[in-house]
C-alpha positions in Angstrom: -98.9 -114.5 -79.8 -101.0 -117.3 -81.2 -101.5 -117.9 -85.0 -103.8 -120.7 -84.4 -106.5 -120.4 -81.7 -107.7 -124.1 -80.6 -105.3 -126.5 -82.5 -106.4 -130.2 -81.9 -104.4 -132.1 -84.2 -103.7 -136.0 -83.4 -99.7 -135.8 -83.6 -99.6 -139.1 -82.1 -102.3 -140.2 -84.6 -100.1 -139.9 -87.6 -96.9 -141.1 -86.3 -97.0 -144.5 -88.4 -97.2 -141.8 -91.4 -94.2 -139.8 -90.3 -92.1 -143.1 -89.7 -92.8 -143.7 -93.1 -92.1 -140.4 -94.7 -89.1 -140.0 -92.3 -87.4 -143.4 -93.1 -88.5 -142.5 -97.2 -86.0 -139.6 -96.4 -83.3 -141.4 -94.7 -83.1 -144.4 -96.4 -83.3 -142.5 -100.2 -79.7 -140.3 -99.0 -78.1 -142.9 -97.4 -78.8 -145.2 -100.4 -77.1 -142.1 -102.2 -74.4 -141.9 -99.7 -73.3 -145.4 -100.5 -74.0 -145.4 -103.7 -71.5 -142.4 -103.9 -68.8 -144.1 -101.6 -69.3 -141.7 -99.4 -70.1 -137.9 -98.8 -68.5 -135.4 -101.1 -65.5 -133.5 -98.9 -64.1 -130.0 -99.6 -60.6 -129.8 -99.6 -60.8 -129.0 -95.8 -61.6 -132.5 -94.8 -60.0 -134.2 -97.9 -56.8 -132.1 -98.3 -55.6 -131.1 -101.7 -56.1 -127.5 -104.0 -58.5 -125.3 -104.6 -57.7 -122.4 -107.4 -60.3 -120.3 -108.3 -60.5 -118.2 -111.6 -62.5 -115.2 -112.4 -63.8 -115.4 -115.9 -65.1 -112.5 -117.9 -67.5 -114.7 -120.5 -68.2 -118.1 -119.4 -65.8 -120.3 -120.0 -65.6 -123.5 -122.6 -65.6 -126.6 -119.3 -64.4 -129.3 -121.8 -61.8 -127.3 -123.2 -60.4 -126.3 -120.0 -60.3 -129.9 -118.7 -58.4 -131.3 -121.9 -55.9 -128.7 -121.5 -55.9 -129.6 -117.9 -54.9 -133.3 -118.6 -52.7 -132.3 -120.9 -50.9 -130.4 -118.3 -50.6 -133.7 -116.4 -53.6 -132.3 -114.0 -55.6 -135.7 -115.2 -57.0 -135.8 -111.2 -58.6 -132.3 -111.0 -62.0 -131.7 -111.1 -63.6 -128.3 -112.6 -66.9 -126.4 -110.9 -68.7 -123.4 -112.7 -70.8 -121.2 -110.6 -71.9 -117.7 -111.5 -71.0 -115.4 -108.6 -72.3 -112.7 -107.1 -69.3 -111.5 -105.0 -68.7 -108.8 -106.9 -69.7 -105.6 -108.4 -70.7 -107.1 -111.6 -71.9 -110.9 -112.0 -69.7 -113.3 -113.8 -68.5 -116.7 -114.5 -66.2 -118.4 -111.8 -64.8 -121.7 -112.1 -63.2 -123.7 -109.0 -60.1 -126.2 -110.0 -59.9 -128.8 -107.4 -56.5 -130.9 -107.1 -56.3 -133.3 -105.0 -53.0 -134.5 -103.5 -50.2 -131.9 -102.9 -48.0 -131.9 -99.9 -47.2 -128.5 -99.2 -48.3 -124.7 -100.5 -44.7 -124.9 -102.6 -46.6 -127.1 -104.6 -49.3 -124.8 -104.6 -47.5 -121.9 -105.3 -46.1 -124.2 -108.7 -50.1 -125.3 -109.7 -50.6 -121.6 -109.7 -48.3 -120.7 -111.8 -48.7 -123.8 -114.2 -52.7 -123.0 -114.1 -52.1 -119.5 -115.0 -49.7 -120.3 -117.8 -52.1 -123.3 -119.2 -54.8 -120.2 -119.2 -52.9 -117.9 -120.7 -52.1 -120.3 -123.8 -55.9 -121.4 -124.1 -57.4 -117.4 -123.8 -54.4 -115.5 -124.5 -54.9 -112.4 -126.5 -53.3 -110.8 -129.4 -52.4 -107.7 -127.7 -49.1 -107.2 -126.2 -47.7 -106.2 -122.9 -48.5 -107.2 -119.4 -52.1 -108.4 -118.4 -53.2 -106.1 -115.4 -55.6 -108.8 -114.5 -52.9 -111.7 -114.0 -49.9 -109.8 -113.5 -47.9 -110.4 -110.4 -47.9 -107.1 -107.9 -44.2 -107.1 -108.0 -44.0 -107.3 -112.3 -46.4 -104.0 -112.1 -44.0 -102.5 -110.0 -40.7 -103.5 -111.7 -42.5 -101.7 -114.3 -43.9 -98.7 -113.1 -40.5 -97.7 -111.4 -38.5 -98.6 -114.7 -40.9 -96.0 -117.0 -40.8 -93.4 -113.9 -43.8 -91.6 -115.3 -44.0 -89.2 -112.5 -40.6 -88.4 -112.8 -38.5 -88.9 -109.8 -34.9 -89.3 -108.9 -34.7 -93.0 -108.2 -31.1 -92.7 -107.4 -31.1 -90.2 -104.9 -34.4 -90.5 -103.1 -36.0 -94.2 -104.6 -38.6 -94.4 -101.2 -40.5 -91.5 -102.2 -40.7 -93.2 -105.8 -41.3 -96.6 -104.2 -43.6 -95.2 -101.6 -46.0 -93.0 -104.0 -45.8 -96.1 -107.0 -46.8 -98.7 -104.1 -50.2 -96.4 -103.4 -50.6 -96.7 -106.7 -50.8 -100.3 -107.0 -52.9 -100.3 -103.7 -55.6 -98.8 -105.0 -55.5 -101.0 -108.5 -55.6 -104.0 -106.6 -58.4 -102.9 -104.4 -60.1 -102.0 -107.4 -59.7 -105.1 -109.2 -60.7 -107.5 -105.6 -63.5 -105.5 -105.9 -64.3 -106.0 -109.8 -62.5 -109.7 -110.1 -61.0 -108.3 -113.1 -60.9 -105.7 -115.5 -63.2 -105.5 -118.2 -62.3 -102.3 -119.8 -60.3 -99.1 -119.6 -63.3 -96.9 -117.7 -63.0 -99.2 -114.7 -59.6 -98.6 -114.5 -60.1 -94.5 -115.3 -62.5 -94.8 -112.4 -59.9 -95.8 -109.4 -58.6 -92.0 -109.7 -54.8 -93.1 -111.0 -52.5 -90.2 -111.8 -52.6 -89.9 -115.5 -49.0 -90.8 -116.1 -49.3 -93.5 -114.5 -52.3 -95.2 -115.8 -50.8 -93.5 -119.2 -48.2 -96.5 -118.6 -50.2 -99.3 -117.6 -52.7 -98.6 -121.0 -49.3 -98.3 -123.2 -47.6 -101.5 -121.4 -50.7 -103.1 -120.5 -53.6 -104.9 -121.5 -56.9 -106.3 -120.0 -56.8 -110.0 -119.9 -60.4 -112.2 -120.0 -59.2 -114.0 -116.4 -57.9 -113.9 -113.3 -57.2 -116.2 -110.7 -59.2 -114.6 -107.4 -58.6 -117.3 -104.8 -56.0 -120.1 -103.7 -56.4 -122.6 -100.9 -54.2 -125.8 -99.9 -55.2 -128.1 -97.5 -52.6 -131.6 -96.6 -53.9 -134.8 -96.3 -53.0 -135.4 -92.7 -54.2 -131.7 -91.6 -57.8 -133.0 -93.9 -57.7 -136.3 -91.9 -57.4 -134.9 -88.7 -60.2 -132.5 -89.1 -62.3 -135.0 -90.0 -62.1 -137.0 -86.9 -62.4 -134.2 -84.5 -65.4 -133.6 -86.6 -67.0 -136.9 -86.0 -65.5 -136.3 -82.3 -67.6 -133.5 -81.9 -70.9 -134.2 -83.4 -70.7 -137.4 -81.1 -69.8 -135.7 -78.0 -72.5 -133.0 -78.8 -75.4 -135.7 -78.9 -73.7 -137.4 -75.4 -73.9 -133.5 -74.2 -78.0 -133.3 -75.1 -78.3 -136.8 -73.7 -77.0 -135.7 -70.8 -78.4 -132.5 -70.2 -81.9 -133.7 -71.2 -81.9 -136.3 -69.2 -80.8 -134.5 -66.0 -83.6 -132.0 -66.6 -86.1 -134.4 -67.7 -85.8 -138.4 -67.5 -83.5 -140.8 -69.7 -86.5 -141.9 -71.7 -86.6 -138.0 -72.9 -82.8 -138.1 -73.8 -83.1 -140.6 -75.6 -85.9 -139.2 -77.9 -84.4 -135.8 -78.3 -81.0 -137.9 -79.4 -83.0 -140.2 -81.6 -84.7 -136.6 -83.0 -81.2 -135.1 -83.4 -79.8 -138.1 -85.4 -82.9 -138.0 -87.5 -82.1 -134.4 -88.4 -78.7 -134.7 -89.1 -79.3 -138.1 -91.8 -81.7 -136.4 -93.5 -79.2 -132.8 -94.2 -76.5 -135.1 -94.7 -78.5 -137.2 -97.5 -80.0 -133.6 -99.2 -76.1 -132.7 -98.9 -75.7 -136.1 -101.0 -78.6 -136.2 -103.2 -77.7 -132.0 -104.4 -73.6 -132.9 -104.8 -72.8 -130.5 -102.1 -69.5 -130.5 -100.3 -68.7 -131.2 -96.9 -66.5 -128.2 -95.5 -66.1 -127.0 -92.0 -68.6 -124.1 -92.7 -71.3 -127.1 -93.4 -70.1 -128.6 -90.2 -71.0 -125.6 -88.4 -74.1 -125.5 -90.0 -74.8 -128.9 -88.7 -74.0 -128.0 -84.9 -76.8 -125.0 -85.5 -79.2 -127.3 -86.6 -78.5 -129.4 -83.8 -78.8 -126.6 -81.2 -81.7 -125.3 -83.0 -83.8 -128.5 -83.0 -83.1 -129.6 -79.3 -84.2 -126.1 -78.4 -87.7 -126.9 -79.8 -87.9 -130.1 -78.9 -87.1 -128.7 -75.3 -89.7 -126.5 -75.5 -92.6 -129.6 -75.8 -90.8 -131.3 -73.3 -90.7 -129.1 -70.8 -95.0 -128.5 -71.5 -95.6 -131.9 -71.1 -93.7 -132.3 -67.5 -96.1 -129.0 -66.7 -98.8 -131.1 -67.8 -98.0 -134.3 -66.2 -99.0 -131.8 -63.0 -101.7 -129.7 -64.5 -103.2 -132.8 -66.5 -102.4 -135.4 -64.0 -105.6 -137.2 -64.8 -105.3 -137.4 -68.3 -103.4 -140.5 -70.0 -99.9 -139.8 -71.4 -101.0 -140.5 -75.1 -103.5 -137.4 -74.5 -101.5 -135.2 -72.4 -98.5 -135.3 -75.3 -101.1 -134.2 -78.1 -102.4 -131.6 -76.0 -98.8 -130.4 -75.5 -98.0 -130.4 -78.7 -101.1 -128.7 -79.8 -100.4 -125.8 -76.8 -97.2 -124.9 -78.2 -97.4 -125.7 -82.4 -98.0 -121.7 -82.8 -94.6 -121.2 -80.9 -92.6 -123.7 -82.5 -94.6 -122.5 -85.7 -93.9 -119.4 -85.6 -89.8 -119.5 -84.1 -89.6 -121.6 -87.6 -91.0 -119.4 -90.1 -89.5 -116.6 -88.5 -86.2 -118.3 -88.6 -86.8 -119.5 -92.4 -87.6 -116.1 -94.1 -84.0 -115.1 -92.8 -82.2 -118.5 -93.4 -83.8 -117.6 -96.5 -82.7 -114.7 -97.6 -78.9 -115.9 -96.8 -79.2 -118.8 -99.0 -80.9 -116.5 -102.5 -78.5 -113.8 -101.5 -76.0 -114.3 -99.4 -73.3 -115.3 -102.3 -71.7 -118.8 -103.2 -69.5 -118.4 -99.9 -72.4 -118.9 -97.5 -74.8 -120.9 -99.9 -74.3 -124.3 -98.6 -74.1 -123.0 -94.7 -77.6 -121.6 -95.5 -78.9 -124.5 -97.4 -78.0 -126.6 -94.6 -80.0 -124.4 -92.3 -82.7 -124.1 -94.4 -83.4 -128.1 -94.2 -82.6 -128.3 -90.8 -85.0 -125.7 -89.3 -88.1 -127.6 -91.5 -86.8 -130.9 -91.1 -85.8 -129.9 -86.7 -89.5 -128.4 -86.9 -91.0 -131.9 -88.1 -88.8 -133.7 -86.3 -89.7 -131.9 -82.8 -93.5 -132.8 -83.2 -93.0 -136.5 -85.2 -90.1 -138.1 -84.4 -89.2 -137.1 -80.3 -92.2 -136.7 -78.8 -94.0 -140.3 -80.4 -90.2 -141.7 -79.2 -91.3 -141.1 -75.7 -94.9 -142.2 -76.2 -93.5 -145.5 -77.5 -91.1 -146.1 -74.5 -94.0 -145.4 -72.2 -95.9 -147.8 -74.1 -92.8 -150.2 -73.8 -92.4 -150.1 -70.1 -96.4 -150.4 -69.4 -96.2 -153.7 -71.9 -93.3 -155.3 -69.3 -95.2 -154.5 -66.6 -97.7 -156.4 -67.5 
């Protein structure tokens, strides 16, 4: 399928423009990068804490983070999003800590976190908060009201086993929901009356709750960021390699330069937009890597057809016309690729978004790349090697 019939465009022509625009890119998010000491890691590469809290009303930030120094959390950082993870959108803020050596520790800046919450939104009402309370409290006092009645001295399984259901499908419910936010969600899970009789009697439905926990230690952080580095360097030896064997070194090396390119410019929108590096991003990176050698591939392998089919014409020439032959290919693989990449990144939730939004610069930025940065690479070497000759 072609979308453009007779394409003659001068790729070559315009590769002094796309040096320019392409070392505009890089330099602006490295300047960024150093400027910011360095890219900003998730807890996966830096180690530390990550709690995050479901909020039924967005939150007061500054508030929080004075009553998190005055809980001695002075090094924790606070990030609002509004999710869309659940049934209903809501407020959800991360609290990052950083340096905690084990999940005991964890386990405690859970605990102190909910507490510190509970003094700064606690409500009037009294009883336990269904949104906060620990599965084992809930039981404790489900089995101590007995609303359904049975002997809990001579048969306590069948009361354990039955209350225990019970509580399954509340907490399903509420990972579902994040929280509660009035009785008729709770009327909705299909609880036997006396039992959700207690919980509205003992109970009450708390603004918050803490949805997520994740610890990471500083070692396990630095050791996953070296065998990152490791294996983004020994992917580009790989594509050297393998391009080279199929092709010539000169081609290796321009696919390589093309990869590198790609990767600075992500890694500087990464910087420039206060993203965090994770392992998901890393991923994201490895896909874009995979995804712009394939295109750049795809020209390659055109011109070494043409070197027989065009033998006459001059290598300047016979890479333009290459190009040109397969730009509605490479253009349409790209938009193809970008209406899903797309759709991930507007809907896919905040889990996904910056996998996606890596992706989504990668594919324009591997597309570019492909038809301004490799293939002018090889020209220029060609253009090298004729200059020693003569």
């Amino acid at each position: 399928m072609r979308i453009l019939k007779t394409p003659s465009i001068d790729f070559l022509g315009k590769r002094w423009i796309a040096l320019g625009v392409s070392t505009l890119l890089i330099g602006v998010g490295m300047g960024a990068l150093i400027l910011q000491g360095g890219p900003k890691l998730g807890i996966d590469f830096a180690g530390g804490s990550q709690i995050v809290v479901h909020f039924s009303a967005p939150p007061d930030l500054n508030q929080l983070r004075d009553a998190l120094g005055d809980a001695g959390l002075d090094g924790a950082t606070i990030q609002e999003f509004r999710s869309t993870a659940f049934e209903a959108e809501s407020e959800e803020v991360i609290i990052r800590a950083p340096g905690l050596e084990d999940g005991a520790e964890l386990d405690a800046l859970v605990t102190s976190v909910n507490e510190l919450l509970q003094g700064l939104m606690g409500s009037s009402a009294e009883g336990v908060d269904l949104n906060t309370a620990a599965r084992g409290d809930l039981m404790a006092m489900l089995t101590f009201a007995n609303p359904l009645g049975f002997d809990l001295v001579a048969d306590p399984e069948s009361a354990d086993a039955v209350y225990q259901a019970a509580l399954n499908d509340l907490f399903n419910a509420k990972s579902e929901l994040g929280l509660f936010r009035d009785w008729t969600e709770l009327d909705a899970i299909g609880l036997d009356p006396a039992v959700l009789a207690v919980l509205r009697d003992q109970g009450h439905l708390g603004d918050y709750a803490i949805v997520g926990s994740d610890f990471v230690g500083a070692q396990v952080g630095q050791d996953l960021r070296n065998q990152t580095i490791q294996a983004i360097v020994w992917a580009l030896i790989g594509m050297l390699a393998y391009i080279t064997y199929r092709f010539e070194f000169k081609f290796g090396v321009a696919a390589v330069v093309a990869l590198a390119h790609d990767v600075l410019i992500v890694l500087g929108a990464f910087v420039l937009t206060g993203r965090e590096f994770n392992l998901p991003v890393v991923a994201a990176f490895l896909t874009i890597v995979g995804y712009s050698l394939n295109d750049t591939v795809v020209v390659f392998d055109r011109v070494r057809e043409n070197t027989t089919a065009l033998r006459r014409m001059n290598l300047y020439d016979r890479i333009n016309t290459s190009l040109n032959q397969t730009l509605s290919r490479t253009l349409l693989t790209s938009v193809t690729t970008l209406i899903v990449v797309t759709g991930l990144f507007l809907f896919g939730g905040p889990v996904i978004n910056d996998f996606a939004f890596a992706l989504l610069i990668g594919v324009m930025v591997g597309t570019y790349s492909s038809l301004f940065v490799a293939s002018p690479t090889v020209w220029a070497w060609q253009q090298r090697e004729i200059d020693k000759r003569h």
